[in-house]
C-alpha positions in Angstrom: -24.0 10.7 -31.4 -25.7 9.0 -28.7 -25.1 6.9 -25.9 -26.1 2.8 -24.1 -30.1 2.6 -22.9 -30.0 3.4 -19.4 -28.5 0.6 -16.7 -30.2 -0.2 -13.9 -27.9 1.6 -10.9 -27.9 -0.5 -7.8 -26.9 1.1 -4.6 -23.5 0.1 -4.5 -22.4 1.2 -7.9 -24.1 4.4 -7.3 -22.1 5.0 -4.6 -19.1 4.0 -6.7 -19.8 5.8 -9.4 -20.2 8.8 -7.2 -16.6 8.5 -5.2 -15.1 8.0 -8.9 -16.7 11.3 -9.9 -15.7 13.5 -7.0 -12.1 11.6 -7.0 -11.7 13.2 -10.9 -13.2 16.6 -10.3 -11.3 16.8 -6.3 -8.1 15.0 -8.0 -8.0 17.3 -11.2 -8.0 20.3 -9.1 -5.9 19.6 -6.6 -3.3 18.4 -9.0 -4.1 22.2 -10.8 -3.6 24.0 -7.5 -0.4 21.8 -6.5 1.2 22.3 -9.6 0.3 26.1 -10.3 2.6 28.1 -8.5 5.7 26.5 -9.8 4.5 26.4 -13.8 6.8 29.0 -15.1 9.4 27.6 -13.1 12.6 25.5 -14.5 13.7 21.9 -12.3 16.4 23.9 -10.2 14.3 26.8 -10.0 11.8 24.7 -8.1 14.5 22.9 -6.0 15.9 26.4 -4.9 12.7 27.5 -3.7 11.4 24.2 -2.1 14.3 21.8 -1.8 16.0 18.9 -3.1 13.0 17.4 -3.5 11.4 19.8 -5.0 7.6 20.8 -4.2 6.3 18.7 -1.6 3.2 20.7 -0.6 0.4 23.1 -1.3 1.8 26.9 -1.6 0.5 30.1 -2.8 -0.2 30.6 -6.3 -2.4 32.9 -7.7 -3.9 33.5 -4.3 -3.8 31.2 -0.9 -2.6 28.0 -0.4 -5.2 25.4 -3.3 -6.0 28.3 -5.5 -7.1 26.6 -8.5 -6.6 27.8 -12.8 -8.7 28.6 -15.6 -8.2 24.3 -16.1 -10.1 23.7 -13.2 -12.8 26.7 -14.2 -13.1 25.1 -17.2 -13.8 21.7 -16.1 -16.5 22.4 -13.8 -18.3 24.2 -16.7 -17.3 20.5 -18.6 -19.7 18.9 -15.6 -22.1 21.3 -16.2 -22.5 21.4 -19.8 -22.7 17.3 -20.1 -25.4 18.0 -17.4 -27.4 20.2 -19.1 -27.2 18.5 -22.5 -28.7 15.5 -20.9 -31.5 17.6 -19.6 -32.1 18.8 -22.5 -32.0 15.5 -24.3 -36.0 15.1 -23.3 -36.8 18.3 -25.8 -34.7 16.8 -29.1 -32.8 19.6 -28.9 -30.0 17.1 -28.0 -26.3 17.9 -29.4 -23.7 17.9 -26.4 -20.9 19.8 -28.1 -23.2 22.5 -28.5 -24.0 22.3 -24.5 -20.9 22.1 -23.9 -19.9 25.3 -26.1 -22.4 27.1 -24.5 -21.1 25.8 -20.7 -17.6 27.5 -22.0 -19.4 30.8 -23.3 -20.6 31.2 -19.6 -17.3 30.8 -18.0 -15.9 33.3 -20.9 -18.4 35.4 -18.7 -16.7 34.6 -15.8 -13.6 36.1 -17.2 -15.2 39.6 -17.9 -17.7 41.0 -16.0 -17.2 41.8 -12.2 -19.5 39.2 -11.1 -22.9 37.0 -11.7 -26.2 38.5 -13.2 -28.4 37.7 -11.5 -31.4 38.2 -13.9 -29.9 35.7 -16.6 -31.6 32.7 -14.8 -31.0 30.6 -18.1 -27.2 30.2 -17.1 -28.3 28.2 -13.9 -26.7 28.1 -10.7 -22.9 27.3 -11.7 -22.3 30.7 -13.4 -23.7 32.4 -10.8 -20.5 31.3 -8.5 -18.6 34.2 -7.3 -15.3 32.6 -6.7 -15.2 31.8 -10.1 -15.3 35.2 -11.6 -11.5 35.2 -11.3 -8.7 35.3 -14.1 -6.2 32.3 -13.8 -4.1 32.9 -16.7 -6.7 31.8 -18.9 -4.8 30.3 -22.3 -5.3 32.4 -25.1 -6.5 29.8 -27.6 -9.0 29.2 -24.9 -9.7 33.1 -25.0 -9.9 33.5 -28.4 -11.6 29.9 -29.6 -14.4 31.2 -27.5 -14.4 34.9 -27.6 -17.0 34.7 -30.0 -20.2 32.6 -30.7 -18.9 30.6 -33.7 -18.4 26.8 -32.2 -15.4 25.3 -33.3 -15.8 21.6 -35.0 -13.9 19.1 -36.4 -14.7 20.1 -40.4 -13.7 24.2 -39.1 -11.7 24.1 -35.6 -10.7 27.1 -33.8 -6.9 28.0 -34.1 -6.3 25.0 -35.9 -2.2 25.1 -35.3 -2.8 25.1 -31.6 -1.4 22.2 -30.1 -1.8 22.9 -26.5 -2.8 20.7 -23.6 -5.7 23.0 -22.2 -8.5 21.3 -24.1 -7.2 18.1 -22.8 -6.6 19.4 -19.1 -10.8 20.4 -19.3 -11.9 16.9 -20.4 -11.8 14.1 -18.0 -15.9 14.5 -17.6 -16.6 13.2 -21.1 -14.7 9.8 -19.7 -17.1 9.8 -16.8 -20.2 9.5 -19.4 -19.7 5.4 -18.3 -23.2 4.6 -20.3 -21.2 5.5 -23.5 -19.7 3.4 -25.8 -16.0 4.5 -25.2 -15.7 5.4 -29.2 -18.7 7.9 -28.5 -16.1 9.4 -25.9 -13.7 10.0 -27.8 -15.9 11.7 -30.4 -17.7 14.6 -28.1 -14.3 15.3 -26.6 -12.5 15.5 -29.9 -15.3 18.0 -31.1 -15.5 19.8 -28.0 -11.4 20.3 -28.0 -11.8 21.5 -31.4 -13.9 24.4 -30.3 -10.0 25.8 -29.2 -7.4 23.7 -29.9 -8.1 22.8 -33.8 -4.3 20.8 -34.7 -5.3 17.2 -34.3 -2.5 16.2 -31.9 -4.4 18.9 -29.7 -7.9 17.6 -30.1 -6.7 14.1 -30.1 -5.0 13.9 -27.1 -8.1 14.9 -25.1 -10.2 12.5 -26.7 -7.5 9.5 -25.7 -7.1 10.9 -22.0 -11.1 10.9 -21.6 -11.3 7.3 -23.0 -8.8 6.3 -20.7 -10.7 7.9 -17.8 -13.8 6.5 -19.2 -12.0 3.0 -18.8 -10.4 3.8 -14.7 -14.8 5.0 -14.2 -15.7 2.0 -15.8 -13.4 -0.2 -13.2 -10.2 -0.8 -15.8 -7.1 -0.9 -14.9 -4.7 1.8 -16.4 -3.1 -0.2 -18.5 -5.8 -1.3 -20.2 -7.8 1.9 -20.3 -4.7 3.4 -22.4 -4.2 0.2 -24.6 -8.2 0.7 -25.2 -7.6 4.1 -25.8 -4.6 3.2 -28.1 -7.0 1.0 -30.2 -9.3 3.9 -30.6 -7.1 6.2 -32.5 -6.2 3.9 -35.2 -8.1 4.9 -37.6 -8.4 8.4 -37.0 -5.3 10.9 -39.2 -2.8 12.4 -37.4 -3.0 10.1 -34.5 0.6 9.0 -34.4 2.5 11.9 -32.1 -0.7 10.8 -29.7 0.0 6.8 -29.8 3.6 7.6 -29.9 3.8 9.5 -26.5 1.4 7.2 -25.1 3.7 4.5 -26.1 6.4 5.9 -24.5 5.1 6.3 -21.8 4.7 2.9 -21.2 7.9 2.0 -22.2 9.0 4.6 -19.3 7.3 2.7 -16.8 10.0 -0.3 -17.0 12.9 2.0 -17.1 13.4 2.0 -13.3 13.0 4.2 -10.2 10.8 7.3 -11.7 13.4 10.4 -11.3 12.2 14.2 -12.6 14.5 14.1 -15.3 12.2 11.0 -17.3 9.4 13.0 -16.4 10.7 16.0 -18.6 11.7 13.5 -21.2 8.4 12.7 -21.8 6.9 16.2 -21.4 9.6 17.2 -24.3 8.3 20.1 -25.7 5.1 20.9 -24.0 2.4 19.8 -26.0 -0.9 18.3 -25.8 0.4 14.7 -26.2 3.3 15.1 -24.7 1.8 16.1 -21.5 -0.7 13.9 -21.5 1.7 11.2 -21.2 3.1 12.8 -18.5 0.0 11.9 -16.6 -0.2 8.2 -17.6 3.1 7.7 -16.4 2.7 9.5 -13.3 -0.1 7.9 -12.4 1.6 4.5 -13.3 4.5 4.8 -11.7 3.3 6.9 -8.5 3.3 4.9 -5.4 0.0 6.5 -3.9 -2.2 9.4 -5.0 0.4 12.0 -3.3 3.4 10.9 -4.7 2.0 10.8 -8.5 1.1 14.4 -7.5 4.3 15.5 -6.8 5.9 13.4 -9.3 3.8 15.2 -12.0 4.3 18.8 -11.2 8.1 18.6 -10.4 9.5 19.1 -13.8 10.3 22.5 -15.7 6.8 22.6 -17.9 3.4 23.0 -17.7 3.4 22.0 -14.2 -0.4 22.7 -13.6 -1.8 20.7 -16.9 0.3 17.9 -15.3 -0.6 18.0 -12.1 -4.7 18.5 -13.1 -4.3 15.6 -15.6 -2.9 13.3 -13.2 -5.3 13.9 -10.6 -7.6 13.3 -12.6 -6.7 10.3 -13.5 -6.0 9.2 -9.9 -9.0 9.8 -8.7 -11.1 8.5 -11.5 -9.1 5.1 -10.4 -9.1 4.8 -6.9 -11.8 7.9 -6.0 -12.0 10.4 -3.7 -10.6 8.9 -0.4 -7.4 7.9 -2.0 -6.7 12.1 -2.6 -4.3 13.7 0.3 -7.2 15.3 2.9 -5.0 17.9 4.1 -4.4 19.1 0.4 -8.7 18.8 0.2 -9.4 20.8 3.2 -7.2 24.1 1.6 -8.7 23.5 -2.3 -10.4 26.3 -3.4 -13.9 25.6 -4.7 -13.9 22.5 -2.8 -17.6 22.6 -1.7 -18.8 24.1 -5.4 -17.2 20.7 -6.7 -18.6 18.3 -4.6 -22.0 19.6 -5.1 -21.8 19.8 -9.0 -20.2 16.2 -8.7 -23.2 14.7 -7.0 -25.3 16.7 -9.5 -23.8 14.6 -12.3 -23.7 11.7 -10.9 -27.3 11.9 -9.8 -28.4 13.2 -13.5 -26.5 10.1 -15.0 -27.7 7.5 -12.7 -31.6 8.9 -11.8 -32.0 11.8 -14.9 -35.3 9.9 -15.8 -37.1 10.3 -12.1 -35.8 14.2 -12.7 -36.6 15.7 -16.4 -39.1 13.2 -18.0 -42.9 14.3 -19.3 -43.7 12.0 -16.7 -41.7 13.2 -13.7 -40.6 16.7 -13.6 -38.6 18.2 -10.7 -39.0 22.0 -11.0 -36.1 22.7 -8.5 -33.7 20.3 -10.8 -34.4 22.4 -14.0 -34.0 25.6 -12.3 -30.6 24.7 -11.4 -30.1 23.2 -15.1 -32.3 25.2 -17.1 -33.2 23.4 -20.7 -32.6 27.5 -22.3 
């Protein structure tokens, strides 16, 4: 696995590059913390509570007003994996999905003890975030795929009949890896998702939806960042349920005036695909960044995955100023996500002038230790 030689980053694309990673990290979790509250809720369940319209605004969840889920816990330790594999690339040591397994062992952390050790300062400064030692109805598969330190891969997944969206839901980082050939892409997300969700409609589905944010970092249109990502899968088995509910929705797109009830056509029975096309038409069809939003999380599913997944899509299109800023000024974990965005997109544009034999920044590997 490896990625393009390095690009030479002029000022304006860094600055680009940067609003389209904060847009996908900001986007995700507001879409996670819109959608939250009303995810075990049916369509009329959510139009008793909020209205004919349904949902039109942030509301308390599992705590205030933009409380976030495990999704958006998991994410941010997404960021901060890809980060520290890159670091670590300078050693040979240099195998993301193992990185990345052992970003996700840290937030399992989060999910047991009271609170940050202080004394481990190999997990670096992410784990040592308070407000993400927190339970947010973690998934179980993501519970149990890493309860243990076995990684999951594609020859022996973890729970290989779970075809969930919450792998997909962690992965729009892997799309913002823009020096990477997009089939590279979708091969660390594939192996990543198998490290929980081992049925390949599961681990397929978040390698498509990270290509296709891949393409909106890379400047693509949405169309053509799902076609691209449609041309991927081909050739890998068991990709049909995956093409097939991207497909659709496409074909959704021309069917008129979005309504709920097409949304919850295509999220069907709640899976990893399903949902995931859910998103793409959302994001499609939505006439700005707040009405996708609400479009995605008004429907009697997995109201959070949609929402996150959506968001992230948004923002990897348009970035960061196209999200609502009132919804942004109530997001939990806003200033945590902002920081650890500019970390990546300072380690992927300038990692050379910080980890090299030749240039060594002591402050950047404390906060990304190569243990």
């Amino acid at each position: 696995m490896g990625a393009t030689a390095g690009a030479v980053w002029g000022r304006t694309e860094q600055q680009d590059f940067r609003s389209r990673v904060r847009g996908t990290l900001l986007g995700a979790a507001v879409g996670d913390a819109l959608g939250s509250p009303v995810g075990r809720l049916s369509l009329e369940e959510i139009r008793e509570a909020y209205g004919a319209g349904g949902l039109q605004d942030l509301v308390p969840g599992h705590g205030p007003r933009g409380t976030v889920s495990h999704l958006t816990q998991l994410t941010l330790f997404s960021v901060d994996g890809l980060i520290r594999a890159q670091v670590r690339r300078d050693t040979g040591a240099w195998h993301p999905p193992t990185d990345v397994h052992r970003a996700y062992r840290r937030w399992i952390a989060t999910q047991k003890d009271w609170g940050p050790d202080e004394r481990r300062a190999e997990d670096g400064w992410l784990a040592r975030e308070e407000w993400l030692y927190a339970r947010r109805d973690p998934a179980r598969a993501c519970l149990l795929g890493l309860g243990d330190t076995t990684m999951g891969t594609l020859d022996a997944p973890k729970n290989p009949a779970e075809r969930g969206v919450e792998a997909a839901a962690r992965s729009a980082p892997f799309g913002l890896l823009v020096g990477w050939e997009p089939q590279l892409v979708v091969q660390l997300a594939v192996e990543c998702a198998t490290q929980t969700h081992g049925h390949p409609t599961a681990y397929l589905a978040a390698g498509a939806y990270a290509v296709i944010v891949h393409g909106l970092a890379r400047g693509e249109s949405l169309d053509a960042a799902v076609q691209r990502a449609l041309a991927l899968l081909a050739a890998r088995p068991g990709h049909e349920p995956v093409a097939e509910a991207l497909r659709r929705a496409l074909g959704a797109v021309r069917q008129g005036v979005p309504t709920p009830g097409r949304v919850e056509d295509l999220a069907g029975d709640g899976t990893a695909e399903t949902l995931v096309s859910v998103a793409v038409y959302c994001a499609l069809v939505g006439e700005d960044t707040r009405h996708g939003l609400r479009l995605a999380v008004n429907h009697g599913g997995a109201s959070a995955a949609t929402g996150a997944l959506t968001g992230g899509l948004l923002g990897a299109l348009h970035g960061e100023t196209a999200l609502p800023p009132a919804w942004l000024t109530e997001l939990e974990g806003r200033p945590t996500m902002l920081v650890l965005a500019d970390d990546f997109a300072m380690e992927m544009t300038q990692g050379p002038a910080l980890h090299t034999p030749a240039h060594s920044a002591p402050g950047w590997l404390a906060r990304y230790p190569r243990a």
